[in-house]
N, CA, C and O of each residue as an XYZ file, in Angstrom:
740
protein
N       0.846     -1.178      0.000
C       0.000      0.000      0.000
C       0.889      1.238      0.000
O       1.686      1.500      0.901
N       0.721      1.835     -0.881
C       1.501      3.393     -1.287
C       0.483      4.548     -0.284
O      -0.746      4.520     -0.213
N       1.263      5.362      0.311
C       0.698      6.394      1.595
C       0.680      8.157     -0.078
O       1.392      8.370     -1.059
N      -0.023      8.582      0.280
C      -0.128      9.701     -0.568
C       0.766     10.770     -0.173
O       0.961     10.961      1.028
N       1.521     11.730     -1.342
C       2.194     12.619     -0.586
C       1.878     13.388      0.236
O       0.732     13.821      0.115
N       2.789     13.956      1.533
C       2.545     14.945      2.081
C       3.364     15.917      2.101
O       4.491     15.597      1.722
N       3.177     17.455      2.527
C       3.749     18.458      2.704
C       5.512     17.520      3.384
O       6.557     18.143      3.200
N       5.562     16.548      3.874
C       6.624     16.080      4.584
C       7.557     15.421      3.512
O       8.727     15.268      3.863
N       7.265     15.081      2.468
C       7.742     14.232      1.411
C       8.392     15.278      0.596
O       7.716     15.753     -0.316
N       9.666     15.741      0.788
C      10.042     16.730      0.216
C      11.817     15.650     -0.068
O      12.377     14.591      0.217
N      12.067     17.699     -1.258
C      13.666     17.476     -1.686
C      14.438     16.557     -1.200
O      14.605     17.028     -0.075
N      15.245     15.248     -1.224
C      16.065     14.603     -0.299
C      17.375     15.104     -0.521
O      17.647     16.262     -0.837
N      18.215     14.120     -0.329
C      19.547     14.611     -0.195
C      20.756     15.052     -2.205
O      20.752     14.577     -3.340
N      21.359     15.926     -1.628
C      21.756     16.338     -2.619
C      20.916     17.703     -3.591
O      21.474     18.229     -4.554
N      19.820     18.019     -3.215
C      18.868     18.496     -3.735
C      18.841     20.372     -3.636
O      19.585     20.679     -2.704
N      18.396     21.300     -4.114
C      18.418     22.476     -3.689
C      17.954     22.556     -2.205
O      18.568     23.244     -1.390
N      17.271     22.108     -2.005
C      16.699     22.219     -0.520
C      17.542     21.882      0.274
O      17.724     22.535      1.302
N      18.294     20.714     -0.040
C      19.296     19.990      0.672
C      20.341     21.168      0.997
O      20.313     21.744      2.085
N      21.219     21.475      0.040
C      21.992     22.564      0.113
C      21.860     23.920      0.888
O      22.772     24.380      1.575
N      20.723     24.476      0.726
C      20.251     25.605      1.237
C      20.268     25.702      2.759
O      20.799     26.486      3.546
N      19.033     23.976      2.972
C      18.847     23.822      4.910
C      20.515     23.960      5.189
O      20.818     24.750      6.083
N      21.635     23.247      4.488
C      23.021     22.746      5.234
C      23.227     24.757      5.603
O      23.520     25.297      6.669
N      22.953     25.342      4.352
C      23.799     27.006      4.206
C      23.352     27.441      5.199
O      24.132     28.126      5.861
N      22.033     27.264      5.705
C      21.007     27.365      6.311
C      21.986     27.791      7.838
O      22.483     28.770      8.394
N      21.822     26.220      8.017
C      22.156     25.504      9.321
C      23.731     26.288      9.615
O      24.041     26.960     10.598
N      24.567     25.950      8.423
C      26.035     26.742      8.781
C      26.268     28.203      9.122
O      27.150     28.587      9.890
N      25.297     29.082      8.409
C      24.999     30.011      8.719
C      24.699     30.626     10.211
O      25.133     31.687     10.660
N      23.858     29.694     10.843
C      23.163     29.777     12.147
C      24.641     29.376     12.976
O      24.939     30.136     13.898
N      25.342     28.505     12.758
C      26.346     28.484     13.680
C      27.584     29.516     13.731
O      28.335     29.928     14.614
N      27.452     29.691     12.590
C      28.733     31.026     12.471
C      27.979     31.814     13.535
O      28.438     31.819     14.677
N      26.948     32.427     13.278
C      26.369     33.177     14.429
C      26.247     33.013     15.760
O      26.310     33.985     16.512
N      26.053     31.733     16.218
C      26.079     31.366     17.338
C      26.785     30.381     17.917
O      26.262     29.548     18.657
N      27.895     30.401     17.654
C      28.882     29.696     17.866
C      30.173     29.866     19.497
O      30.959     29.137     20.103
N      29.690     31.251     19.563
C      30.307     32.237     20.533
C      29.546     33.301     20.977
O      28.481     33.771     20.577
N      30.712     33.755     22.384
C      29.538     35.229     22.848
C      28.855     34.528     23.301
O      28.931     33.332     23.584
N      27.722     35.662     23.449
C      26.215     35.582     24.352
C      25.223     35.079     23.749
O      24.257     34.738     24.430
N      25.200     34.907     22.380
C      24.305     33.786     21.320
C      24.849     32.377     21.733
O      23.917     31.608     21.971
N      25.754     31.967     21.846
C      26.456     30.585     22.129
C      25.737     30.092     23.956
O      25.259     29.028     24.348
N      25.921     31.152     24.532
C      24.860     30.843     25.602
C      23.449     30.467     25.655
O      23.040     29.433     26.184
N      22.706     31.369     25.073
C      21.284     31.454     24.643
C      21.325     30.397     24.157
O      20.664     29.493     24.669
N      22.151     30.147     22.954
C      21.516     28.511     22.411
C      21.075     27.356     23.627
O      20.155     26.672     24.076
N      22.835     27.815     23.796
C      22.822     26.285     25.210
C      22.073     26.153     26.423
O      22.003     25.171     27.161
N      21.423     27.474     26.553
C      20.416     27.336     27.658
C      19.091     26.943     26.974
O      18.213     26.754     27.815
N      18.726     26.783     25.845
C      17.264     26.390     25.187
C      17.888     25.419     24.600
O      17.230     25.419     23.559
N      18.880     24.338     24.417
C      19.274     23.461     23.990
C      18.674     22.172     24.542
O      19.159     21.949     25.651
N      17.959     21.419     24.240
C      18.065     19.348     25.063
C      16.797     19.745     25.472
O      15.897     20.401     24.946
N      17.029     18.887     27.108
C      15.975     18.382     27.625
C      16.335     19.165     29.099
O      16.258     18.616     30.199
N      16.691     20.383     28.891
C      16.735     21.063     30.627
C      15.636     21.868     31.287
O      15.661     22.405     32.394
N      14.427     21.841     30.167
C      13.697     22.234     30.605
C      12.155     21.498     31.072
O      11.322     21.353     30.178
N      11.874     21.126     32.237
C      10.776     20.348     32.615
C      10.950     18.855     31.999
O       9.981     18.106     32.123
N      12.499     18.199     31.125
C      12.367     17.228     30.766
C      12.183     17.026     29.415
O      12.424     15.937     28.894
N      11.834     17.846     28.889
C      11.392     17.987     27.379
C      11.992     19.375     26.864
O      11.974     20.488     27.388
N      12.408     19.026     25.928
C      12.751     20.225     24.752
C      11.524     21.599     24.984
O      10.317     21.583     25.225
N      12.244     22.406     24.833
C      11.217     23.854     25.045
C      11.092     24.321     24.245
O      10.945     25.496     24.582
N      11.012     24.223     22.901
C      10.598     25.023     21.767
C       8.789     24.237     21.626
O       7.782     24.944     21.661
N       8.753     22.919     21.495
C       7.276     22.473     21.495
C       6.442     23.045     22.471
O       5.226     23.171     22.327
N       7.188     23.450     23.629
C       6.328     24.183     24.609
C       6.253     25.279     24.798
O       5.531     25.519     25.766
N       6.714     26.240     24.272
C       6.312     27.449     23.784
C       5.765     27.656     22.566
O       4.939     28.568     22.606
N       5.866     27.287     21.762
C       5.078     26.898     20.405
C       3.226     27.645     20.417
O       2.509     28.119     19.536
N       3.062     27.405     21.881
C       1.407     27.555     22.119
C       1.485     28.811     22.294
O       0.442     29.143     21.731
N       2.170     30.229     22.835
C       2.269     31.060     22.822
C       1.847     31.821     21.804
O       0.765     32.407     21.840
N       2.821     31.890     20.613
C       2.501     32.664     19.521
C       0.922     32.168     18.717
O      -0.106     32.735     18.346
N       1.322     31.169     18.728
C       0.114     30.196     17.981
C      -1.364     30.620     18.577
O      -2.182     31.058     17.768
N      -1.728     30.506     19.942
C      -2.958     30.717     20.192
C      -3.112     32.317     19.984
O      -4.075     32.772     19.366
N      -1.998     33.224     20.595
C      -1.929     34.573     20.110
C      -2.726     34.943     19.017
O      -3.734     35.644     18.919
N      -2.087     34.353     18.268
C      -2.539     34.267     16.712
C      -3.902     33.998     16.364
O      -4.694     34.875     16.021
N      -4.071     33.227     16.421
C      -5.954     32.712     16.859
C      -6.802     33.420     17.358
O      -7.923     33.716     16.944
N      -6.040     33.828     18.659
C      -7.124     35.043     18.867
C      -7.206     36.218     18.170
O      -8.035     37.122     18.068
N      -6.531     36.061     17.888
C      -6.184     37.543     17.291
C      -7.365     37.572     16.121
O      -8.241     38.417     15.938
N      -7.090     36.405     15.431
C      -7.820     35.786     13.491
C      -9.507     36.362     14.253
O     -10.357     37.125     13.795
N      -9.453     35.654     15.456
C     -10.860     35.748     15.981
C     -11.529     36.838     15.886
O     -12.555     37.084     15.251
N     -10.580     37.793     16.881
C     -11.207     38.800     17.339
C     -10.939     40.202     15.947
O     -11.529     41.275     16.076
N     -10.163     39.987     14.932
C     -10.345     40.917     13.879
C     -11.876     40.221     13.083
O     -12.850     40.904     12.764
N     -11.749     38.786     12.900
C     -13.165     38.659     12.117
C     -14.455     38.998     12.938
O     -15.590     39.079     12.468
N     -14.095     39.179     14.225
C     -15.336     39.742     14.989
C     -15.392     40.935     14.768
O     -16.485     41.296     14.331
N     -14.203     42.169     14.967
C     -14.102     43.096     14.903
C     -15.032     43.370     13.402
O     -15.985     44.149     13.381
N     -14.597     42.637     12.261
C     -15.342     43.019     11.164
C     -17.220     43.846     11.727
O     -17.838     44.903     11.857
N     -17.326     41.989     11.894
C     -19.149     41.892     12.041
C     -19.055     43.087     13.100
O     -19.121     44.178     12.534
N     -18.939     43.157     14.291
C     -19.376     44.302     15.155
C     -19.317     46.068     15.337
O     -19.952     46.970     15.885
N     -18.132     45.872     14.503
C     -17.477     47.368     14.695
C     -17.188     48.147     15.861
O     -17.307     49.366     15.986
N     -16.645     46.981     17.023
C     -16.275     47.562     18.405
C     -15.035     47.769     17.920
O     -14.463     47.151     17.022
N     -14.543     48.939     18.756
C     -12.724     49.609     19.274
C     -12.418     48.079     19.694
O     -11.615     47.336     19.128
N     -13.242     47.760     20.828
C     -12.599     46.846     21.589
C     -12.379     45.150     20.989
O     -11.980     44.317     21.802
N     -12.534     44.918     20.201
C     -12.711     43.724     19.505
C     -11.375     44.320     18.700
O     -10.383     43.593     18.753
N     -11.228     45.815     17.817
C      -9.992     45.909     17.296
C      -8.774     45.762     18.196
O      -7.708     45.297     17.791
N      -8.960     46.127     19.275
C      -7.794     46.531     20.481
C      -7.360     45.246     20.847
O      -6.177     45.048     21.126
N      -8.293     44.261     20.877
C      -7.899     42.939     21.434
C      -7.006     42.339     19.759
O      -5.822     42.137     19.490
N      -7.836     42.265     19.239
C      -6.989     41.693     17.778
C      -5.439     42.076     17.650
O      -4.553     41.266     17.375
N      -5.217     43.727     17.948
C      -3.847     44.500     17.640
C      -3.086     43.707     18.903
O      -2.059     43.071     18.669
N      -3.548     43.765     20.021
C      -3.003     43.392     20.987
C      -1.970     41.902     21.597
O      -0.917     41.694     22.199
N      -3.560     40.829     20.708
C      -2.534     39.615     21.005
C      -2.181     39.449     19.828
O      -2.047     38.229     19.725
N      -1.912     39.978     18.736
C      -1.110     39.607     17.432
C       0.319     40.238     17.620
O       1.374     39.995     17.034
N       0.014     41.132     18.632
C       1.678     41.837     19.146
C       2.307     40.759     20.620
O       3.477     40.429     20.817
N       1.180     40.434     21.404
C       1.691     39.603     22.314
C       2.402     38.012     21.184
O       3.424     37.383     21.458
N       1.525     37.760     20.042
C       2.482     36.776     19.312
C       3.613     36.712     19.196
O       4.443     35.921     19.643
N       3.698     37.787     18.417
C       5.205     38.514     18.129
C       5.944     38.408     18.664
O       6.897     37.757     18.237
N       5.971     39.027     20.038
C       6.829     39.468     21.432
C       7.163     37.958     21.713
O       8.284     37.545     22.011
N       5.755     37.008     21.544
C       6.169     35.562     22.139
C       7.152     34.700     21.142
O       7.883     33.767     21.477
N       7.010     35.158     20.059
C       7.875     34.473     18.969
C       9.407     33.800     18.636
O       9.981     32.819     18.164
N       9.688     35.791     19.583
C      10.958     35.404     19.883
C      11.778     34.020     20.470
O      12.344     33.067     19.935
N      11.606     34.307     21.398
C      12.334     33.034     21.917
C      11.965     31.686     21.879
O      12.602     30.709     22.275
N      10.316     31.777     21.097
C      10.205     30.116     20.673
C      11.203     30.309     19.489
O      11.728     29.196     19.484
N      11.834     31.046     18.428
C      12.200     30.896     17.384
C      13.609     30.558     17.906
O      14.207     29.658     17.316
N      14.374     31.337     19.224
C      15.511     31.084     19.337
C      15.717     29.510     20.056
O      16.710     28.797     19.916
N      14.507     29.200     20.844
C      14.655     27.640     21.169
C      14.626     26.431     19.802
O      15.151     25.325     19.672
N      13.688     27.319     18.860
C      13.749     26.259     17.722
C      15.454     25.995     17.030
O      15.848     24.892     16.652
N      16.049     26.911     16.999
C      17.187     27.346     16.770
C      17.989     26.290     17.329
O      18.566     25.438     16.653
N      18.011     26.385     18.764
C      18.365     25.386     19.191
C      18.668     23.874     18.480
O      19.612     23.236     18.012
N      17.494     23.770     18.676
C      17.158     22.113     18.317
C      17.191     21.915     16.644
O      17.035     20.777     16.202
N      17.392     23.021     15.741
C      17.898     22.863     14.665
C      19.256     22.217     14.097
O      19.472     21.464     13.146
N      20.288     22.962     15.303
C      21.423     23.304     14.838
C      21.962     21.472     14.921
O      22.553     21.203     13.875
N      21.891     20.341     15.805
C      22.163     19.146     15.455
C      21.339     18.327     14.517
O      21.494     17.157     14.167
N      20.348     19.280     14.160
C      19.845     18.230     12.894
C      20.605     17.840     11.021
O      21.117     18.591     10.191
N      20.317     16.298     11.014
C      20.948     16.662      9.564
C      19.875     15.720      8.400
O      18.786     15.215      8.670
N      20.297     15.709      7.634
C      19.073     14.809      6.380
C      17.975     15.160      6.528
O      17.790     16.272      7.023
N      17.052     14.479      6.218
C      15.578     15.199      6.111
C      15.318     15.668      7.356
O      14.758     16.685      6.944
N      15.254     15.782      8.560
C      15.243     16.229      9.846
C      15.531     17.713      9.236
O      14.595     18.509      9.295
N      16.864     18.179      8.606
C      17.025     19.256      8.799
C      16.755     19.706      7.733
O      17.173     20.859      7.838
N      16.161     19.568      6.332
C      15.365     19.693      5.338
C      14.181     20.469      6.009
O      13.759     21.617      5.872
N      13.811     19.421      6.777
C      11.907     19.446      7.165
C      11.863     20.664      7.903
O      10.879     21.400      7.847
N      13.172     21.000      8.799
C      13.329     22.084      9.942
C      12.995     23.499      9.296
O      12.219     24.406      9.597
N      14.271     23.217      7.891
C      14.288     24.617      7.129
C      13.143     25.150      6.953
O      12.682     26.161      7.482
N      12.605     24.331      6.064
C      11.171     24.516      5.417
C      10.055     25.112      6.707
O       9.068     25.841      6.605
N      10.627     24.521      7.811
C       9.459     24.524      9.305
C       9.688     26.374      9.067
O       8.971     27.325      8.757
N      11.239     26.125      9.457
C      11.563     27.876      9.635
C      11.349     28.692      8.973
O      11.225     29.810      9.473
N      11.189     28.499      7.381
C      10.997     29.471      6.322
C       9.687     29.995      6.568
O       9.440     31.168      6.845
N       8.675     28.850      6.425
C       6.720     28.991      6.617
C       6.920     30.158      7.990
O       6.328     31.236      8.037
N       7.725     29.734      8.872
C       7.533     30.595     10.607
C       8.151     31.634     10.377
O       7.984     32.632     11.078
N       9.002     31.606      9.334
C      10.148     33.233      9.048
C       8.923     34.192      8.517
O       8.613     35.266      9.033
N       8.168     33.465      7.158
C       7.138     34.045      6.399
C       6.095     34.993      7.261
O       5.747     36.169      7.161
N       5.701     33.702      8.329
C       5.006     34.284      8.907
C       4.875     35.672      9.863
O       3.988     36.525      9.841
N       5.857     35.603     10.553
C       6.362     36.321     11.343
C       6.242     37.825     10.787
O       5.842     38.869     11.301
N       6.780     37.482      9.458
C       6.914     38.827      8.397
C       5.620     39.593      8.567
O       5.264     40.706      8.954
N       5.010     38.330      8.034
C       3.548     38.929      7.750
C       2.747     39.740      8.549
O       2.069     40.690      8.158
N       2.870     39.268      9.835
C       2.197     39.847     10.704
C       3.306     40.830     11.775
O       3.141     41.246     12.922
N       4.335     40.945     10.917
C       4.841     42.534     11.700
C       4.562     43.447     10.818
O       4.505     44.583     11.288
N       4.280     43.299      9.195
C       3.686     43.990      8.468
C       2.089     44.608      8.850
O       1.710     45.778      8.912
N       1.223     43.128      9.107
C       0.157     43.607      9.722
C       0.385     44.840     11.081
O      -0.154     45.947     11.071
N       0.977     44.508     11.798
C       1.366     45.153     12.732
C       1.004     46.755     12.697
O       0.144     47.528     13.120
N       2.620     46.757     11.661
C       2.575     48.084     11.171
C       1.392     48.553     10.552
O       0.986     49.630     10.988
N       0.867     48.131      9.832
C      -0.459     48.634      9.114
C      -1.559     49.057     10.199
O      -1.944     50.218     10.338
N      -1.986     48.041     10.898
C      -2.861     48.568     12.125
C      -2.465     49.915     12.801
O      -3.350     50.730     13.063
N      -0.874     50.224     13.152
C      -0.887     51.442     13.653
C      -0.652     52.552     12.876
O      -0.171     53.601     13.303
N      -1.087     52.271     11.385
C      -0.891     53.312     10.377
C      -3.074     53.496     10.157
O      -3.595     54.477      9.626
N      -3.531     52.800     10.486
C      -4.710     53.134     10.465
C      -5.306     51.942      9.079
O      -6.425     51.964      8.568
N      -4.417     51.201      8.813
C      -4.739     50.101      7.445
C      -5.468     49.104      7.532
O      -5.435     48.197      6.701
N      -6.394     49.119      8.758
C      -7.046     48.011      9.246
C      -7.410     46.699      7.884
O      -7.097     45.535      8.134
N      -7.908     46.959      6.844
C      -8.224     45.865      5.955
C      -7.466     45.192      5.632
O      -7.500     43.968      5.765
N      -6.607     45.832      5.133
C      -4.773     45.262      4.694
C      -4.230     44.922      5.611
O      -3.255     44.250      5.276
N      -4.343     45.039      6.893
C      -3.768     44.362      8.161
C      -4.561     43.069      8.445
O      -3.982     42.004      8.659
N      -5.871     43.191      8.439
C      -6.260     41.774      8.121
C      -6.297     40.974      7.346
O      -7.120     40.085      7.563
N      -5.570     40.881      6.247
C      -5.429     40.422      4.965
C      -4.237     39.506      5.511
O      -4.305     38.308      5.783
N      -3.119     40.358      5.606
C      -1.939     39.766      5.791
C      -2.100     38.706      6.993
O      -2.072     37.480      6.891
N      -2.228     39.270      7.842
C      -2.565     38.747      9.127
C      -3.269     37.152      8.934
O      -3.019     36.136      9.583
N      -4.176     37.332      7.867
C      -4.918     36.044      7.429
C      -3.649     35.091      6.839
O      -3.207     33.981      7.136
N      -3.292     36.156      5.811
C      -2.073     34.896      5.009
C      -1.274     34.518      5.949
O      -1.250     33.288      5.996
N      -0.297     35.231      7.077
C      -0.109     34.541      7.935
C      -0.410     33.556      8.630
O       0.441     32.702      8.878
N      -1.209     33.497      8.920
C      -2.153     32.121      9.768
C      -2.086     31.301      9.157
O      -1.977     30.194      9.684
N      -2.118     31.426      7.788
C      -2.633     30.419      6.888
C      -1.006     29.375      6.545
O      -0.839     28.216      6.165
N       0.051     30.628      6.955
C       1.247     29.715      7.169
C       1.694     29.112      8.160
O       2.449     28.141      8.117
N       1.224     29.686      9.217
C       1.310     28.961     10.244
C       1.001     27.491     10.247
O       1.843     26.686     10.646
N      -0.069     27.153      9.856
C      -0.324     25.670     10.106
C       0.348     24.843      9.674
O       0.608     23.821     10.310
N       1.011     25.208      7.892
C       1.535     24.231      8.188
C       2.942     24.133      8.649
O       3.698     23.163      8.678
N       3.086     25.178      8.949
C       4.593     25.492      9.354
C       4.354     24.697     11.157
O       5.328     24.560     11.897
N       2.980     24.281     11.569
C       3.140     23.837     13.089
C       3.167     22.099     12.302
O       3.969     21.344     12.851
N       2.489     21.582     11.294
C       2.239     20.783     11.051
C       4.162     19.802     11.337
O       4.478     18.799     11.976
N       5.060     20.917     10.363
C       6.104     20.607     10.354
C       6.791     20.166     11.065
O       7.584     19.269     10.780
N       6.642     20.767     12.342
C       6.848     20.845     13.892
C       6.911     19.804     14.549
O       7.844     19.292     15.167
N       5.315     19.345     14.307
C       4.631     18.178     15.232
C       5.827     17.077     14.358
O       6.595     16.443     15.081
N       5.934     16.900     12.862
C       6.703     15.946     12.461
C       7.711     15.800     12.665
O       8.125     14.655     12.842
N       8.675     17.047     12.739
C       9.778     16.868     13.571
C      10.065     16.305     15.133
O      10.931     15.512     15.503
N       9.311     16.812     15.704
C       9.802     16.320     16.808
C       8.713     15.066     17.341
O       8.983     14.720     18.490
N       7.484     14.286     16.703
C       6.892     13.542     16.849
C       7.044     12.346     16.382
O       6.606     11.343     16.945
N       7.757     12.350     15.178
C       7.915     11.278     14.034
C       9.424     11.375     14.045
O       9.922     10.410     14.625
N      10.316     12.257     13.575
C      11.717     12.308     13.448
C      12.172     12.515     14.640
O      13.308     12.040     14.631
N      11.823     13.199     16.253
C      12.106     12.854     17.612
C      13.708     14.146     17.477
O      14.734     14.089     18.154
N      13.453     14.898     16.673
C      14.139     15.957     16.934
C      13.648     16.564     18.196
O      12.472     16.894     18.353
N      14.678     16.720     19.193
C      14.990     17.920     20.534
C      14.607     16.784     21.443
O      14.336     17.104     22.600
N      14.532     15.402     21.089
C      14.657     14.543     21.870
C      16.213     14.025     22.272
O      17.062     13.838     21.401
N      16.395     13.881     23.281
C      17.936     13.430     23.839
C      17.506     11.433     24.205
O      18.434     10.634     24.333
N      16.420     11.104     24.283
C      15.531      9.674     24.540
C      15.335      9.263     23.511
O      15.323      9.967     22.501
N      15.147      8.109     23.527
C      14.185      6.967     22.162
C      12.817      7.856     22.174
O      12.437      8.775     22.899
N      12.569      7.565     21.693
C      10.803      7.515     21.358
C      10.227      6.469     20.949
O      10.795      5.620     20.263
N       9.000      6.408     21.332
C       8.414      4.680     20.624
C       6.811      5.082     20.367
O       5.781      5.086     21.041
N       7.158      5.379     19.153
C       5.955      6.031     18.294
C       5.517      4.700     17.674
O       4.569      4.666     16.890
């Protein structure tokens, strides 16, 4: 029985993708290799936090942020409360703010990945880079008064998000990246 492709069935080795995640990945260590980045890694690195890798557990931060946010602008539409806008601007900036350091824990748990693990990562990071964009663009637009165009983007964002979490769950559910243990999936 043949399984149908998924978003996971990507470039293998040798491939543009292949190349890029490695430039990717080498890139990230030149940077954090030393200094006070070389710390940061190693403190969001393994299993020192509660036992489990901490990028899956912050993950919920930005993400529900986000959600509410989708929520409370499509409410904002139908109602035309301030306060339905205020909440939307609000946790799409608390996303943001939360982003950070899930992105620098993902970072983390990037930097020992290799073969499709770190293929799948790139791709994780690009969709979460995209996103991120998107909705500091939205951002800006909301405090320029662009409300429509801020929900626009804001939408396409979301819309990368998923599968950029989808990526996530496969990494570290199926491939057991930021695991230091077996897994027995």
């Amino acid at each position: 029985m043949t399984t149908a492709p998924t978003i996971t069935h990507l470039p293998g080795a040798g491939s543009a993708l292949d190349r890029w995640a490695a430039g990717l990945q080498q890139a990230i260590v030149r940077r954090t290799d030393h200094g006070p980045a070389a710390k940061v890694v190693a403190a969001l690195s393994g299993e020192r936090w509660f036992g489990h890798a901490l990028h899956p557990a912050l993950v919920v931060v930005p993400a529900g942020a986000w959600l509410v946010s989708a929520w409370y602008d499509r409410r904002g539409v139908a109602t035309e409360d301030p306060h339905d806008e205020a909440v939307a601007d609000a946790t799409l900036r608390l996303g943001l703010a939360a982003a950070v350091p899930t992105a620098l824990a993902g970072v983390a748990q990037f930097l020992p990945t290799e073969g499709e693990a770190r293929r799948i990562a790139a791709v994780h990071w690009a969709l979460n880079a995209a996103a991120v964009s998107l909705y500091s663009a939205s951002s800006v637009l909301r405090s320029n008064g662009r409300r429509p165009a801020a929900r626009r983007l804001a939408l396409l964002a979301l819309g990368l998000v998923g599968p950029g979490a989808y990526l996530g769950g496969h990494l570290a559910y199926r491939l057991g990246v930021g695991q230091t243990r077996s897994l027995v999936v």
